[in-house]
C-alpha positions in Angstrom: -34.3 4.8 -30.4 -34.8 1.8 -32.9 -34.1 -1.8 -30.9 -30.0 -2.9 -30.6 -29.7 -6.2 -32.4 -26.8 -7.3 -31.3 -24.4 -8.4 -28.5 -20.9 -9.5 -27.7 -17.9 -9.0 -29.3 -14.4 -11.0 -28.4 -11.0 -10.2 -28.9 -9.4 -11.7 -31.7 -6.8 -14.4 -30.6 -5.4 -12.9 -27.9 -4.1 -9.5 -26.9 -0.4 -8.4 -27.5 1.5 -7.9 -24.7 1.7 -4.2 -25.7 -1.9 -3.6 -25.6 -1.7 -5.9 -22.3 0.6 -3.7 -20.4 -1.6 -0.8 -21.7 -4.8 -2.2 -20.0 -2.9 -3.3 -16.9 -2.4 0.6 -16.2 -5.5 0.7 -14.1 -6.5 4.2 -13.5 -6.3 5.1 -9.8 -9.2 7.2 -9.9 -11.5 8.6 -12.8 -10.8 10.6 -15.5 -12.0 12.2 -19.1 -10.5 11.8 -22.6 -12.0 12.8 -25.9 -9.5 9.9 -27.4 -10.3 7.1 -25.3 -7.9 3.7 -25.5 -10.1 0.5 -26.2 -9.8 -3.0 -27.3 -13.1 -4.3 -29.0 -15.2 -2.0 -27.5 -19.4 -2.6 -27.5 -21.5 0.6 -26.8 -24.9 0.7 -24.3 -27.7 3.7 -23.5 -29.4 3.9 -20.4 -31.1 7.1 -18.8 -29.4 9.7 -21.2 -25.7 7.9 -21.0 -23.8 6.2 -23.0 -21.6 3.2 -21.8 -18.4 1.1 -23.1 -17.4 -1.9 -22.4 -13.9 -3.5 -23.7 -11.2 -6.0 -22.9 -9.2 -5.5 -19.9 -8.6 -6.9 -16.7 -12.1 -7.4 -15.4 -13.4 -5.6 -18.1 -12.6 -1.7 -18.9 -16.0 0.5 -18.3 -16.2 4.2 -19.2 -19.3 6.6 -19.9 -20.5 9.4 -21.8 -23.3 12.0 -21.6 -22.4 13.1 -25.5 -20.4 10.2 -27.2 -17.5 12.7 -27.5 -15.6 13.0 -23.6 -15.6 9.9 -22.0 -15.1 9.2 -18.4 -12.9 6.2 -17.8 -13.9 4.2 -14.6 -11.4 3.2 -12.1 -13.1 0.5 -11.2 -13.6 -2.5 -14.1 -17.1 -4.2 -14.1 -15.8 -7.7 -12.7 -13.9 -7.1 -9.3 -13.8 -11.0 -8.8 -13.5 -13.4 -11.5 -16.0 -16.3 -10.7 -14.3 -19.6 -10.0 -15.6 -21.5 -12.9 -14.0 -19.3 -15.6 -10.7 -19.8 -13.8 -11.1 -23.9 -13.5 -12.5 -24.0 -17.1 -9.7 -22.5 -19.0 -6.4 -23.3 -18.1 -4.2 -20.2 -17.8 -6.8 -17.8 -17.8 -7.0 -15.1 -14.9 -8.5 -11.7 -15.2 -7.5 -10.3 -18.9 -11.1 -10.9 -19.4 -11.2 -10.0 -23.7 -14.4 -9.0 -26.0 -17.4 -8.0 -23.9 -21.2 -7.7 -25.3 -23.9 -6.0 -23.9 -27.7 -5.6 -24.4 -31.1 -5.4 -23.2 -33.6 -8.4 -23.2 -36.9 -8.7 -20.9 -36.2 -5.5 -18.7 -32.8 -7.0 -17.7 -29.1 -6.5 -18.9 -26.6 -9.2 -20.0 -23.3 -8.7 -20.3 -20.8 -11.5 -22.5 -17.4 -12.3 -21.8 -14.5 -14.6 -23.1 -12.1 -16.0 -21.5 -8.8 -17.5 -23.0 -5.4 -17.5 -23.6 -3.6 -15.8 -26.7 -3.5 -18.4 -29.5 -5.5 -21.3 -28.0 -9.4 -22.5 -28.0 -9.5 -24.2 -25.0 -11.9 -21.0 -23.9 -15.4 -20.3 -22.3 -17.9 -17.4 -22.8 -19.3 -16.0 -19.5 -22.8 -14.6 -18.8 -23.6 -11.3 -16.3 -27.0 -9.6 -15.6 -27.9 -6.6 -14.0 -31.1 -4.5 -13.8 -29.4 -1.2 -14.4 -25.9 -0.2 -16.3 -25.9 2.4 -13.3 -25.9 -0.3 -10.8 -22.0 -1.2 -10.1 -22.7 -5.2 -9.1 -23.3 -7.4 -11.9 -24.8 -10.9 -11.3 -23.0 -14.0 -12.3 -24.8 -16.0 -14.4 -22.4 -18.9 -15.2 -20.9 -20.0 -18.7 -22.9 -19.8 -21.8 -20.7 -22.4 -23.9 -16.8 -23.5 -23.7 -14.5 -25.0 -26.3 -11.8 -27.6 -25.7 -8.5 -28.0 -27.6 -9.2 -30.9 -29.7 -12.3 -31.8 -28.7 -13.9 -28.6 -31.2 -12.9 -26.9 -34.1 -13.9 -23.5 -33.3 -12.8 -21.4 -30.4 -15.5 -19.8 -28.0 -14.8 -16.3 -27.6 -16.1 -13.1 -29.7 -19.9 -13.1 -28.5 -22.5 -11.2 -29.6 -26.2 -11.5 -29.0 -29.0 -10.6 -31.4 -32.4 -11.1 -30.9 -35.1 -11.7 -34.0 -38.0 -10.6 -34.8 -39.4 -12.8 -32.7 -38.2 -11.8 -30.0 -35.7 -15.4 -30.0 -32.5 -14.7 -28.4 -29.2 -16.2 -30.5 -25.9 -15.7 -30.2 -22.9 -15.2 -32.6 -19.3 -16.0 -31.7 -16.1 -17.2 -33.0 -12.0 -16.8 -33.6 -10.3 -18.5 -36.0 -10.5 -22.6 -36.6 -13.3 -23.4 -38.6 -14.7 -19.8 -38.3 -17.8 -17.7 -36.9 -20.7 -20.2 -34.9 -24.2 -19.8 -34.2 -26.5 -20.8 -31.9 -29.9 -20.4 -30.5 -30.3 -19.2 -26.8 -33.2 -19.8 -24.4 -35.1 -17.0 -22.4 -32.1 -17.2 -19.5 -29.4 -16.2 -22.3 -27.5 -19.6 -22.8 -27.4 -22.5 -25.4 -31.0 -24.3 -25.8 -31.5 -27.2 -25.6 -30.4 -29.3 -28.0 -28.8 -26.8 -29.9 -25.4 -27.3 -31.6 -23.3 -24.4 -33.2 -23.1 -24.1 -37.1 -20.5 -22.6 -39.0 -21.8 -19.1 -41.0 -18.9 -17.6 -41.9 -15.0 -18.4 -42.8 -12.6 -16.3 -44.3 -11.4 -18.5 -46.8 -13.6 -21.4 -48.5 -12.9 -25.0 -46.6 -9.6 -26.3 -48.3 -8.2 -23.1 -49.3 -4.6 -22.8 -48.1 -3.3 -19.4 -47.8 0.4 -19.0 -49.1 1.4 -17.0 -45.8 1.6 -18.3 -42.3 -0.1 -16.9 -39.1 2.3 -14.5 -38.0 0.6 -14.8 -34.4 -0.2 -18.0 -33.6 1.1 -21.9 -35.2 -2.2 -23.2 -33.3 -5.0 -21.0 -34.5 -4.3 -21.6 -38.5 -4.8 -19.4 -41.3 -8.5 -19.0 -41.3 -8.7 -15.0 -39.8 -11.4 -14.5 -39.3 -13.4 -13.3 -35.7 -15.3 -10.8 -33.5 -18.9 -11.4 -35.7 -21.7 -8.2 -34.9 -25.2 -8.9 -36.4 -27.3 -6.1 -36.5 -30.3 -5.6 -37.8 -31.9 -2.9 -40.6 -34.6 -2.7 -42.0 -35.3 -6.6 -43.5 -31.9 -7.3 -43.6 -29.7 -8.8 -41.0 -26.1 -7.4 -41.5 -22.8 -9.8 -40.3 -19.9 -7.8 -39.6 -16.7 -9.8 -39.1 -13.0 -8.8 -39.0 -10.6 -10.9 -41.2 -7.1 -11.0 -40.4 -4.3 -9.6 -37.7 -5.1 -7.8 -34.8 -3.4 -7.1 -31.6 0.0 -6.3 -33.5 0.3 -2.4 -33.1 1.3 -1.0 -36.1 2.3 -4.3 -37.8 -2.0 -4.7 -37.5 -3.5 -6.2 -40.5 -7.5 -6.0 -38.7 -10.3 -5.1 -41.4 -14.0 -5.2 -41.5 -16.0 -7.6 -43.9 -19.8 -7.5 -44.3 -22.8 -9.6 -45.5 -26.2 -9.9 -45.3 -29.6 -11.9 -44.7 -33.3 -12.1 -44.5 -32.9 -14.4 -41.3 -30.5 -14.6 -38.1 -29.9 -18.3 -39.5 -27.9 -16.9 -42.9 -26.9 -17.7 -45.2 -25.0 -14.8 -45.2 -24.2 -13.4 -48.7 -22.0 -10.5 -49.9 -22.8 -7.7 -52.3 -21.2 -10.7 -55.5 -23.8 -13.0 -54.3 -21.0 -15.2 -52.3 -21.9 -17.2 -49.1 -19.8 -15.9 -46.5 -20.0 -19.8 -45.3 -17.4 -20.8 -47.7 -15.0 -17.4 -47.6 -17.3 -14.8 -49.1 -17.9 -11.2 -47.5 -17.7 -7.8 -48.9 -15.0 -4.9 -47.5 -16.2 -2.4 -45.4 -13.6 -1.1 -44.0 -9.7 -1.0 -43.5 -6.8 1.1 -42.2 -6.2 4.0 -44.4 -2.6 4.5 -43.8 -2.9 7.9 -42.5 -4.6 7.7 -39.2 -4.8 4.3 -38.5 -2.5 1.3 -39.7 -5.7 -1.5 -39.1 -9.2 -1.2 -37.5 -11.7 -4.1 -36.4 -13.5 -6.0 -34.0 -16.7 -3.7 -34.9 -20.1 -2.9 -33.3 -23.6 -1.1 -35.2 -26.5 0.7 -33.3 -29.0 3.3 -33.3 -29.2 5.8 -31.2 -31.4 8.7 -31.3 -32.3 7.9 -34.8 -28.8 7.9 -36.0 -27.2 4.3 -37.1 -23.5 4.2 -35.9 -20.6 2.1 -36.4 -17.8 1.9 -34.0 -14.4 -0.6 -33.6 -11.0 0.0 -32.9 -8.3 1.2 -34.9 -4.4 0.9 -34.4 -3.4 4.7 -34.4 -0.3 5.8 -36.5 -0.3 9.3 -34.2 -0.1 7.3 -31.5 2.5 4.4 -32.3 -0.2 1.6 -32.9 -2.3 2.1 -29.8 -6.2 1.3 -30.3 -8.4 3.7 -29.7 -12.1 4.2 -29.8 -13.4 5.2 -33.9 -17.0 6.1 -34.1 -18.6 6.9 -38.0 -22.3 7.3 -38.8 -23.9 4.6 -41.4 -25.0 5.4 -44.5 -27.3 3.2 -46.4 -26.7 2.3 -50.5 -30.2 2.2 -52.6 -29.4 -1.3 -52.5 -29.6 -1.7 -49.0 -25.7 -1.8 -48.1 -23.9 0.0 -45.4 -21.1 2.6 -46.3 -19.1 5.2 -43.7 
């Protein structure tokens, strides 16, 4: 199994209260699906298993021996949201949105957001474990936190990726000026003296979009969130989802790409155009058939085989989201294609 490049994922701006009530259906105990329900789902291997994590209230955790039936835990992996997370981010409880996983120096971390629909007063949360088996996760504080109009970008959406190097970084971003990065040190939060940088925006700075945000007067017109980087061959591929999520059926989510030689960007589409100032290339959308809108992605290789998965707003089942998983194929050019 080639090396995972990437971490967290966040949940757009929020989750509608449809998909909210959805999550909030806890299972009482255990059971399997072949059509699992997610909301920005990340994927893990460990000891011949696979492992999901996506939003939900203490974040939703299921398994899977063959990536096809997928036992959805009762249990979700936080049982207690840590005190900070609740003091740091006004309104914020246990809808904890847009987990990331990977593996760095024998050790698991886990990324988190915490938030409230529409706003970027928000934090990103840090857990480590020595084993996906082992059900207690360790709290390992806050990584970085935004304040409403202090910043102009919204802390949520994380995703780790680590270089060739072997230098830890981490992606993240919602909306506001668009996707941040930043440089983490060995323990998995912001070095020192680091300060985020803009890489990507859905529209170039200045450009003013003739429609309104049909979900949110605070978060602007500047859709774009939930950045994966993961790595292939000398590349390093940015996948970020422009547009409307967490509307059911009304769902506008899609799937940009772009690429670099280095974590740091700039990040350039298949035209040539830096993704900085609104570029990115289509990789996918809803095809009106089976799914209105997919996003908020995730790449990997496992067992040789380079995988893409997100979420997709199901017309069969009146705009729920629910787990999509396509295999990567690679262009002579060196771009990805399902």
């Amino acid at each position: 199994m080639k090396k995972r490049f990437v971490l967290l994922t966040v949940t757009c701006l929020g989750i509608a209260l449809t998909v909210q009530a959805q999550q909030r259906r806890m299972p009482r105990e255990a059971f399997t699906t072949d059509t699992p329900m997610v909301h920005d789902p990340v994927m893990a291997y460990e000891d011949s298993t696979y492992y999901i994590y996506a939003t939900g209230l203490g974040i939703q955790q299921m398994t899977s021996r063959d990536r096809k039936t997928w036992t959805v835990k009762p249990e979700p992996v936080m049982s207690v949201i840590p005190g900070w997370a609740t003091d740091s981010v006004p309104g914020f409880r246990n809808h904890v949105w847009a987990p990331d996983v990977i593996q760095y120096r024998g050790r698991w971390w886990l990324a988190y957001s915490c938030s409230t629909f529409g706003k970027n007063g928000s934090a990103i949360g840090l857990l480590s474990n020595r084993s996906l088996a082992f059900p207690v996760w360790q709290d390992e504080g806050c990584i970085v936190t935004s304040r409403e109009k202090r910043d102009n970008w919204n802390a949520i959406d994380p995703n780790f990726v680590i270089d060739e190097q072997e230098q830890p970084w981490l992606v993240w971003g919602s909306f506001w000026d668009g996707i941040q990065l930043a440089r983490l040190d060995t323990t998995m939060h912001i070095a020192a003296g680091e300060k985020p940088r803009t890489i990507a925006r859905r529209y170039a700075p200045g450009y003013k979009p003739s429609e309104d945000n049909p979900t949110s007067k605070h978060a602007g017109t500047n859709a774009i969130e939930a950045p994966f980087i993961y790595k292939h061959g000398a590349w390093y591929y940015l996948f970020v989802s422009w547009d409307y999520c967490c509307r059911g059926e009304k769902s506008s989510y899609r799937v940009a790409v772009g690429r670099s030689k280095t974590v740091g960007g700039p990040y350039l589409d298949r035209k040539g155009q830096d993704m900085a100032n609104g570029g990115g290339t289509l990789f996918l959308e809803g095809d009106k058939k089976q799914f209105e809108a997919a996003g908020h992605c995730a790449a990997y290789t496992f067992g040789g085989e380079d995988i893409f998965i997100c979420h997709g707003y199901s017309i069969a089942h009146k705009g729920a989201s629910i787990l999509i998983q396509r295999p990567i194929k690679w262009t002579a050019d060196g771009w990805p294609e399902l």
